[in-house]
MARBA-3410 file (N, C-alpha, C, O; in Angstrom, 1 decimal):
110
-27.1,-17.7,-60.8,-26.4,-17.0,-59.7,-26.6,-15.5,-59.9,-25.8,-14.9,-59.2 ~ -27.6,-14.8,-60.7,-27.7,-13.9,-60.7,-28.4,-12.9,-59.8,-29.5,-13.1,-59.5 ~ -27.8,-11.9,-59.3,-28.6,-11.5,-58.4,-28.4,-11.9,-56.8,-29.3,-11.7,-56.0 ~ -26.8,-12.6,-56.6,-26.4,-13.5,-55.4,-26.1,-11.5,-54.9,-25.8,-10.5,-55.5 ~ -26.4,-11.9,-53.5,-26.1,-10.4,-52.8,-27.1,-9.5,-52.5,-27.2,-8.9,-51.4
-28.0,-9.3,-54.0,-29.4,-8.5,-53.5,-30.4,-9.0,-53.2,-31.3,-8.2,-53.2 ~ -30.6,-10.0,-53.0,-31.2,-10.9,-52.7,-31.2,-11.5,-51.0,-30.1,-11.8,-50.5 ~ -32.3,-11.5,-50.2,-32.2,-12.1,-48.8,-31.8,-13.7,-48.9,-32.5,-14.6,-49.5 ~ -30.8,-13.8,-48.3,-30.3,-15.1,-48.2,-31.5,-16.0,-47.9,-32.5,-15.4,-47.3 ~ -31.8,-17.9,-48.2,-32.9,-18.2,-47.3,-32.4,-19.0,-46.2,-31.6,-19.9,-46.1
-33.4,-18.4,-45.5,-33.2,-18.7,-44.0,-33.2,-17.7,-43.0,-33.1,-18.0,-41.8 ~ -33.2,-16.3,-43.3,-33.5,-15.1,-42.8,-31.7,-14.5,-42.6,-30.7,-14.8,-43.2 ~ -31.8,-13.6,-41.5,-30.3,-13.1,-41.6,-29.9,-13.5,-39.8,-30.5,-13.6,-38.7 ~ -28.8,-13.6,-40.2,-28.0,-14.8,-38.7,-27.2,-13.4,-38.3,-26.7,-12.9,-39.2 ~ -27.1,-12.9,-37.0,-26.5,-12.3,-36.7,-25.7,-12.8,-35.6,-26.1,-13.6,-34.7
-24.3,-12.1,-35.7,-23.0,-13.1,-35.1,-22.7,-12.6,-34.0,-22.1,-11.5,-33.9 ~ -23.3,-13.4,-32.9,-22.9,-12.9,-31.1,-21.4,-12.8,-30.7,-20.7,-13.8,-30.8 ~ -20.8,-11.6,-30.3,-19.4,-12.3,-29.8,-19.3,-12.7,-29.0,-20.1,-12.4,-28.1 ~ -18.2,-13.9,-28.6,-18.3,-14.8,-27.7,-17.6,-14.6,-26.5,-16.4,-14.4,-26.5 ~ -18.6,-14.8,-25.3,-18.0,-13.9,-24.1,-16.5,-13.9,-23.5,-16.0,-15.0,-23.1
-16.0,-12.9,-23.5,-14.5,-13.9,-23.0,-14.3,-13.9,-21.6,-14.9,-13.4,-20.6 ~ -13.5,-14.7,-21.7,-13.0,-15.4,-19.9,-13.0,-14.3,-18.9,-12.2,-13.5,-19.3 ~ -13.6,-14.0,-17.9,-13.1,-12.7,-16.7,-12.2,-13.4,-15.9,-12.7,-14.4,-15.3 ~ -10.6,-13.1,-15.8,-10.2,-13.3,-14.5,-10.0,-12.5,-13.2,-9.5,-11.4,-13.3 ~ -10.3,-12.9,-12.0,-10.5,-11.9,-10.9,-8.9,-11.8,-10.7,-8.0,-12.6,-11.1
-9.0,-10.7,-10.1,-7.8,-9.9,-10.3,-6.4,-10.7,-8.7,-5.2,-10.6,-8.7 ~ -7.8,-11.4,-7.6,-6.7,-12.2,-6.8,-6.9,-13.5,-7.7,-7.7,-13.9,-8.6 ~ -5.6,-13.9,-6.8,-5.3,-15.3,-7.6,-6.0,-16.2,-6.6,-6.1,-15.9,-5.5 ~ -6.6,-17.6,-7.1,-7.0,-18.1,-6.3,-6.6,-19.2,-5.3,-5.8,-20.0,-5.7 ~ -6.9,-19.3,-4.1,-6.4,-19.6,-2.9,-5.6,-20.8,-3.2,-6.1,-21.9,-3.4
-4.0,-20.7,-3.3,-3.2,-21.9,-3.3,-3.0,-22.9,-1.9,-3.2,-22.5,-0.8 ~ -2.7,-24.1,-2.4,-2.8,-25.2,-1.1,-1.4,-25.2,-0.6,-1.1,-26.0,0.3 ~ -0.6,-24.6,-1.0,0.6,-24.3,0.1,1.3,-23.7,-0.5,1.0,-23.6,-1.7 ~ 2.6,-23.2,0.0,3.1,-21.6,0.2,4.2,-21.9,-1.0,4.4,-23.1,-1.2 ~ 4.7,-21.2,-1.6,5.3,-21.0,-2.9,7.1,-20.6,-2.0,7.7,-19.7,-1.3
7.5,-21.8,-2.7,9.0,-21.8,-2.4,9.6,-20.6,-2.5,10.8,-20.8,-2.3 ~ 9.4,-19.3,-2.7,9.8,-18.0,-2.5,9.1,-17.7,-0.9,10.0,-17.2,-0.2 ~ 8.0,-17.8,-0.3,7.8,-17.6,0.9,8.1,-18.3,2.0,8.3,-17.9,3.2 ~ 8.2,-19.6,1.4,8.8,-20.5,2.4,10.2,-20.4,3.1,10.6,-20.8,4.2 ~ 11.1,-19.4,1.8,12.5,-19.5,1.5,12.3,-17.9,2.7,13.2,-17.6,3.4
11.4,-17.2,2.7,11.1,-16.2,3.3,11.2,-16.3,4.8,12.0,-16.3,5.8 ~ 10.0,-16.4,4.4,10.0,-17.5,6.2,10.8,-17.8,7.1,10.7,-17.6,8.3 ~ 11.7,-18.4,6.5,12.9,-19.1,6.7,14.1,-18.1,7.7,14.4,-18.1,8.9 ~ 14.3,-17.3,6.3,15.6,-15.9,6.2,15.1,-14.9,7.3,15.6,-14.8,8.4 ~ 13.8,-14.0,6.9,13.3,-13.2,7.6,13.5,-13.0,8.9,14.0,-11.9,9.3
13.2,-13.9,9.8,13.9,-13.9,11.7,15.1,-13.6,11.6,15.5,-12.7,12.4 ~ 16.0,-14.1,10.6,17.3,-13.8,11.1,17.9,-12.6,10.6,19.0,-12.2,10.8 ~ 17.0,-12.1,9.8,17.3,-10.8,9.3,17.1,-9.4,10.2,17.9,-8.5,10.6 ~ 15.7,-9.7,10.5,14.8,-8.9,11.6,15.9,-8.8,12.9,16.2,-7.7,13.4 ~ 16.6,-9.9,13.5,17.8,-10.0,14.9,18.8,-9.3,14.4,19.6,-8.8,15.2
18.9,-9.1,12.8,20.4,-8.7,12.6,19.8,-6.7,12.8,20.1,-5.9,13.8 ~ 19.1,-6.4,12.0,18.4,-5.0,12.1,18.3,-4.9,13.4,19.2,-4.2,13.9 ~ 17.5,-5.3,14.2,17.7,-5.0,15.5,18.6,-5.3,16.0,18.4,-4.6,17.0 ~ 19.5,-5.7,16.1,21.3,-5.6,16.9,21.7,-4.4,16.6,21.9,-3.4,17.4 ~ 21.9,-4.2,14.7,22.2,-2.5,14.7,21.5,-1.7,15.1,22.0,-0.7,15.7
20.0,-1.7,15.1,19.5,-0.3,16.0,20.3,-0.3,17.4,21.0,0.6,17.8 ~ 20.1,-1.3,17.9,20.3,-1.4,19.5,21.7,-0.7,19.2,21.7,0.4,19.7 ~ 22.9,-1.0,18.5,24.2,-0.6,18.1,24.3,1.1,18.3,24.8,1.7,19.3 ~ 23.8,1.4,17.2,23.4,2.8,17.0,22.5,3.6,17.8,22.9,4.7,17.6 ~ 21.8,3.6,18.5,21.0,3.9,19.9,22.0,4.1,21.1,21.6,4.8,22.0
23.4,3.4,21.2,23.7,2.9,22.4,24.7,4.2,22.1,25.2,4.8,23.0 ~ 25.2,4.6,20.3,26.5,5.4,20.0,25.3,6.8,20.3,25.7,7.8,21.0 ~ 24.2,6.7,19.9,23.6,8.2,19.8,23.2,8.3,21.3,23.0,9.5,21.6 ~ 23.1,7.8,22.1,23.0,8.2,23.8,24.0,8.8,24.2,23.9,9.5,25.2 ~ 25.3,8.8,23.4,26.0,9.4,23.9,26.0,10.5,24.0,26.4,11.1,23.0
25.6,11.7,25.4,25.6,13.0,25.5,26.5,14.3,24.9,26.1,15.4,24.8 ~ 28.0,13.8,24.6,28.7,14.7,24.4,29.2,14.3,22.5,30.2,14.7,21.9 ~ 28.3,13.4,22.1,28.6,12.9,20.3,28.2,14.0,19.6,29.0,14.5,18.8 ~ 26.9,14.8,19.8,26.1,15.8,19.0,27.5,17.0,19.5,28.2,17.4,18.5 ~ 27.8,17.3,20.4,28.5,18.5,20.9,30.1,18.2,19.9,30.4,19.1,19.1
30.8,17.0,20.0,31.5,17.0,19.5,31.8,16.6,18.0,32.9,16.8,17.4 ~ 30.8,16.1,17.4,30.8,16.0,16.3,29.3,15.5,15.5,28.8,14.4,15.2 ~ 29.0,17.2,15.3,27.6,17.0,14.8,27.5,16.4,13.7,26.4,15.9,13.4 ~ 28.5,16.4,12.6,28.1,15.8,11.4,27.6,13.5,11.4,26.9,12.8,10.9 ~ 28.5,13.5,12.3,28.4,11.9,12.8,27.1,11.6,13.5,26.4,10.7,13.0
26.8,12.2,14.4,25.0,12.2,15.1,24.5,12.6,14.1,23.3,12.2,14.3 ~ 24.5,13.1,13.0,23.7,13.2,11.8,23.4,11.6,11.1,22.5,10.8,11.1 ~ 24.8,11.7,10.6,25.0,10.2,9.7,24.8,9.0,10.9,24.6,7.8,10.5 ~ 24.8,9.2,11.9,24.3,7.9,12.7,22.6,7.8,12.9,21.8,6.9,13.1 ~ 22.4,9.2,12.8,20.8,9.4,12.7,20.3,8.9,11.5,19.9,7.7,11.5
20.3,9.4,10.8,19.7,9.1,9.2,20.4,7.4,9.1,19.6,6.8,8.5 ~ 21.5,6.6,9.5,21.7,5.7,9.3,20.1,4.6,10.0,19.4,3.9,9.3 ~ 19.9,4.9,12.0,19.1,4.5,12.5,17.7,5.0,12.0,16.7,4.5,12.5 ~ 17.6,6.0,11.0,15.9,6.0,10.8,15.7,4.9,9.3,14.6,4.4,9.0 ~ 16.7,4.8,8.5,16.9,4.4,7.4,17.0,2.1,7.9,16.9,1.2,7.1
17.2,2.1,9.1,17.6,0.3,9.4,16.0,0.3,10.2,15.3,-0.6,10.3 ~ 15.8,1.5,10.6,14.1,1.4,11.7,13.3,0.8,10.1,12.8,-0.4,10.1 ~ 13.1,1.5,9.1,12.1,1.8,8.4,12.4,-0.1,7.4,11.6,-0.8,6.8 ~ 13.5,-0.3,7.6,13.8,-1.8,6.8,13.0,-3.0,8.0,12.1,-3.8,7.7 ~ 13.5,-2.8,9.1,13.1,-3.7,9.8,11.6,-3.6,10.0,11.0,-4.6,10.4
10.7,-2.1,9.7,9.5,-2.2,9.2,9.1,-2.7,8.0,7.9,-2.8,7.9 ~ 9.6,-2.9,7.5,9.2,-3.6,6.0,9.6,-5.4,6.3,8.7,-6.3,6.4 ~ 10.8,-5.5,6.5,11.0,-7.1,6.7,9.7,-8.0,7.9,9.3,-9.2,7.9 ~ 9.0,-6.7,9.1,8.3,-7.3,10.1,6.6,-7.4,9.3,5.7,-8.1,9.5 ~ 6.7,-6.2,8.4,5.4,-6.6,7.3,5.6,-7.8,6.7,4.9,-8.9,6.8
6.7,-7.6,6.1,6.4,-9.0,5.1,6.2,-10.3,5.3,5.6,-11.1,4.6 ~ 7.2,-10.4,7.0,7.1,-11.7,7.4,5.2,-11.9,8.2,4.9,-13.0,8.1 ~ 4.5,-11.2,8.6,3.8,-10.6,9.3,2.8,-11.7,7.7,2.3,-12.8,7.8 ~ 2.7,-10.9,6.5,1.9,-11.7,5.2,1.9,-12.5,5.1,1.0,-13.2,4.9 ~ 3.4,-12.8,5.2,3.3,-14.5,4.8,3.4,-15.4,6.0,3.7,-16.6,5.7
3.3,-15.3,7.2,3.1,-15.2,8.4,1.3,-16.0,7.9,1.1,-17.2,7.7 ~ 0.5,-15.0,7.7,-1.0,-15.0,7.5,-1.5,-15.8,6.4,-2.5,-16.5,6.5 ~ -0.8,-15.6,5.3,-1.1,-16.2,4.2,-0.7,-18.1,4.7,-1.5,-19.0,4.2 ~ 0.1,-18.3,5.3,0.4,-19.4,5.7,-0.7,-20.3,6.7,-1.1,-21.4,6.5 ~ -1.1,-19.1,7.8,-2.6,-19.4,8.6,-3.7,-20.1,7.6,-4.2,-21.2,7.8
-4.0,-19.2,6.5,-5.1,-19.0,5.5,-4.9,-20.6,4.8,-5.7,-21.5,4.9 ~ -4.1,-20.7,4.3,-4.0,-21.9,3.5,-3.9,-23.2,4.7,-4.4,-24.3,4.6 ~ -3.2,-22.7,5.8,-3.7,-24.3,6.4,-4.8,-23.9,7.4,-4.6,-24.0,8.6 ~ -6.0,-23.6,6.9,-7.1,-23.8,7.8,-8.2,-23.7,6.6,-9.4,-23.4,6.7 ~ -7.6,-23.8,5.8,-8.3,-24.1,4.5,-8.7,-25.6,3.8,-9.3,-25.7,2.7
END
């Protein structure tokens, strides 16, 4: 055993590949139907969207009023900022339902 190490092993020298790892793509891939969080979406969403829009329509009908800003500007404030703050929700709830709206298309014509 003398000489183990300086010596070329026989059979020449094996050099060790590393072994490629898995790529996963970063979408997930196309599910065959809708995940009980969207479905539960779906569902809720309309009647959320009618409720936001009653209050806009609510608040639109208090801010027409011509003599609200004259008599009390701090309230046409907070009714303002209230209606740009329920506009920008009911933008977001009409997205979301709008995705899964689509995502719903996609999987059943798949």
């Amino acid at each position: 055993m003398r000489g183990y190490g300086v010596t070329k092993p026989k059979g020449g020298v094996k050099t060790v590949k590393p072994k490629a790892q898995k790529t996963t793509s970063a979408a997930k891939p196309s599910a065959k139907k809708l995940s009980f969080k969207h479905k539960h979406a779906l569902d809720t969403l309309p009647g959320e969207i009618e409720k936001l829009e009653a209050e806009i329509v609510k608040l639109q009908a208090e801010l027409a009023d011509p003599n609200l800003y004259a008599q009390n500007a701090e309230k046409f404030q907070k009714l303002s900022d209230q209606l740009s703050q329920i506009q920008r929700k009911l933008d977001e709830k009409e997205e979301q339902w709008l995705e899964i709206e689509l995502l719903k298309e996609e999987i059943e014509n798949s």
